[in-house]
C-alpha positions as CSV (number, residue, x, y, z in Angstrom):
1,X,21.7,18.1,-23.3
2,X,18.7,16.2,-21.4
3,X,19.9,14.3,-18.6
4,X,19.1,10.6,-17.8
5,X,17.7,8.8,-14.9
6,X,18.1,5.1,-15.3
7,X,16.0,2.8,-13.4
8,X,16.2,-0.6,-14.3
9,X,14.0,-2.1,-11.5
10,X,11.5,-0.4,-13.2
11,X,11.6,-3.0,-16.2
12,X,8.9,-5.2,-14.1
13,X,6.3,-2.9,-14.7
14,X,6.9,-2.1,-18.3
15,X,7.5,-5.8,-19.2
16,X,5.1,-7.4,-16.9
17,X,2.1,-9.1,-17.8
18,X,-1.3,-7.0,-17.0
19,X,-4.0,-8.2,-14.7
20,X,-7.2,-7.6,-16.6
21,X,-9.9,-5.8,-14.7
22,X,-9.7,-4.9,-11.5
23,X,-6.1,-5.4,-9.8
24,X,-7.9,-5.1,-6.3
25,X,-10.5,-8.3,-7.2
26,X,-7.9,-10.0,-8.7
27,X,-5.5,-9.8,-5.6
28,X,-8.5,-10.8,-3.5
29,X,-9.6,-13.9,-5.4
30,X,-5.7,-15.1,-5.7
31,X,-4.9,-16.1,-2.1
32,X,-2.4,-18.6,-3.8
33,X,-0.4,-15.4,-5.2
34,X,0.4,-13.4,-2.4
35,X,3.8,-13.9,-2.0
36,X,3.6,-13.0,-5.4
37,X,1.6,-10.0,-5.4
38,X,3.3,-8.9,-1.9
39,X,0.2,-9.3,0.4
40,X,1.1,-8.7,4.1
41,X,-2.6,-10.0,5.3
42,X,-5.9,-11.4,4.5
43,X,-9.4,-12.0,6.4
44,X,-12.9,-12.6,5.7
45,X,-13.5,-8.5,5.2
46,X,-10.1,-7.3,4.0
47,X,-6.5,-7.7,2.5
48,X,-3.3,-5.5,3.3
49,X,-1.3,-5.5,0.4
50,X,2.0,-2.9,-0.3
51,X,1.7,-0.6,-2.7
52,X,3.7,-1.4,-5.9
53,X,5.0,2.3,-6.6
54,X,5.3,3.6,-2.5
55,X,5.2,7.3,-1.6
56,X,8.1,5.7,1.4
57,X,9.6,2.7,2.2
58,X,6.9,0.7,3.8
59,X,3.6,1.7,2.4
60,X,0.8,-0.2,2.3
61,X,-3.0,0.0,1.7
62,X,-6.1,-1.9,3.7
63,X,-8.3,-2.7,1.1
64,X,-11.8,-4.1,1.0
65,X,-12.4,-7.5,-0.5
66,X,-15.8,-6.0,-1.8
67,X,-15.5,-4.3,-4.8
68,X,-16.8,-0.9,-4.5
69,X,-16.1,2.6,-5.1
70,X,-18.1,4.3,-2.9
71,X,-17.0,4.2,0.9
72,X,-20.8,5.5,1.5
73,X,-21.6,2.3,0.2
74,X,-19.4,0.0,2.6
75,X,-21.1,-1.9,5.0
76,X,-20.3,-0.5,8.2
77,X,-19.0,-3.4,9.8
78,X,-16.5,-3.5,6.9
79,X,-15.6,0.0,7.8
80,X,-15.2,-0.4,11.4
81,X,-12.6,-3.7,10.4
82,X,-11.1,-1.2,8.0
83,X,-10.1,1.0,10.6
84,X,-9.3,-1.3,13.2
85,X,-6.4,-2.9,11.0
86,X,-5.8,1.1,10.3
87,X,-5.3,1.1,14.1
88,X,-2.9,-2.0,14.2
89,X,-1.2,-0.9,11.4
90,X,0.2,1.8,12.6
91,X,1.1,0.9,15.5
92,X,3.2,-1.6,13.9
93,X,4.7,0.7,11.4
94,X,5.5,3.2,14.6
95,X,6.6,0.5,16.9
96,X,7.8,-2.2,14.5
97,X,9.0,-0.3,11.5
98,X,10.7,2.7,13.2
99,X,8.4,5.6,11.7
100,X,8.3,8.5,13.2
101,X,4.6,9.6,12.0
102,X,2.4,7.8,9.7
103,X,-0.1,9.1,6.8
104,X,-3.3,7.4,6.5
105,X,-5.2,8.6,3.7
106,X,-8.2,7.8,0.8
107,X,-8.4,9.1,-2.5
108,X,-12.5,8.6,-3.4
109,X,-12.6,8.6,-7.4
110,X,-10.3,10.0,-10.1
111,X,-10.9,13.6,-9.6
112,X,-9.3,12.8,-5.6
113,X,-6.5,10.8,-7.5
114,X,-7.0,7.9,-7.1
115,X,-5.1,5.8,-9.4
116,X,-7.5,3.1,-9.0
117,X,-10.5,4.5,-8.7
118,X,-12.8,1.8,-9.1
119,X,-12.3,-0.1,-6.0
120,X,-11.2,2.3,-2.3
121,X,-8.6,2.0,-0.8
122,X,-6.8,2.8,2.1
123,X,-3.1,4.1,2.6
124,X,-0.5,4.0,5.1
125,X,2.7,5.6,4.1
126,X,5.0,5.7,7.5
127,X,7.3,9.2,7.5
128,X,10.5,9.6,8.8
129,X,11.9,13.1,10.0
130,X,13.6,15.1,7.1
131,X,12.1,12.1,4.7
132,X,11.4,14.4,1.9
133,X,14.6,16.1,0.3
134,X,15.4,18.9,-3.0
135,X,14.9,15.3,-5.7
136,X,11.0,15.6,-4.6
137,X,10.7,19.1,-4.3
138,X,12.6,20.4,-7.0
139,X,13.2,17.1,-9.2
140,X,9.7,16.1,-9.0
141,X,11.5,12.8,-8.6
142,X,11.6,9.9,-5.5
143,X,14.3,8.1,-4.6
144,X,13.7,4.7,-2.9
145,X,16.0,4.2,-0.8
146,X,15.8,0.0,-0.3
147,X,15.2,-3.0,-1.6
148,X,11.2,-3.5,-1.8
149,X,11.4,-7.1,-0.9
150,X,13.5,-6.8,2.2
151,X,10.9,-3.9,3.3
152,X,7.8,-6.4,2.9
153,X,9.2,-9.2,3.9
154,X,10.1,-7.5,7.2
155,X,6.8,-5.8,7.4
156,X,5.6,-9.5,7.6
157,X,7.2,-10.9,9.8
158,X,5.9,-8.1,12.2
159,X,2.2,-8.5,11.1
160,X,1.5,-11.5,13.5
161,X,3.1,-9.4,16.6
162,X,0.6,-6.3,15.6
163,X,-2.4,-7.3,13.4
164,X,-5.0,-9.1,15.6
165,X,-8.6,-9.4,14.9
166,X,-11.0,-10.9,17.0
């Protein structure tokens, strides 16, 4: 008998409508869509978008506007903004969010694992103590654990009280 996991929320992403090309570019060139497309922050260099399928509740990525896939390409003054909002970032997810620890992490082309490979990325996936349980280890399975909506629209609400550029 094979058991069966149902997962209904997950009917957005089969049924949904495809972004064509890059899904990076497109999020950067659609400012109007960002409620939309859950964008937390946008600036001349960078956006900060969640990430559609999280490791945790809460994670993000800082992405470039520019499309690249090599972060030895990136002009360094979009690097140093990069990891600046990296800074903020977690601060806000420590001090706003209630995360005990944060990951930060970049998956440079396919053979890294990056899912999108074709335009870098940056991750911040908050971690709580005792986050992980048997589901992931033996399950090979996550369970998220709230709404995604209620998580990034609290995550906004917090960006203008952490995320400052200047």
């Amino acid at each position: 008998m094979r058991d069966i996991l149902y997962a209904p929320w997950r009917d957005e992403y089969v049924s949904k409508e495809k972004i064509e090309g890059c899904v990076f570019c497109h999020i950067s060139r659609h400012a109007e869509e960002d409620e939309t497309l859950h964008v937390l922050y946008r600036d001349e260099y960078c956006f900060i978008v969640m990430n559609r399928y999280p490791y945790t509740p809460g994670h993000f990525m800082i992405i470039p506007h520019l499309h690249t896939d090599k972060l030895e390409d990136l002009p360094a003054q979009i690097w140093l903004h990069m990891s600046k909002l990296a800074q903020q970032s977690v601060r806000l997810l420590k001090e706003g969010f209630g995360a005990h620890g944060v990951n930060i992490g970049m998956n440079l082309g396919k053979s890294a694992g990056a899912g999108i490979a074709e335009h870098i990325h940056m991750h911040l996936v908050p971690r709580w103590e005792r986050d992980t349980n048997f589901i992931t280890a033996i399950g090979n399975t996550r369970v998220y654990s709230t709404d995604f909506e209620k998580i990034y629209k609290k995550i906004k609400s917090l960006i203008p009280n952490y995320i400052d550029i200047k």
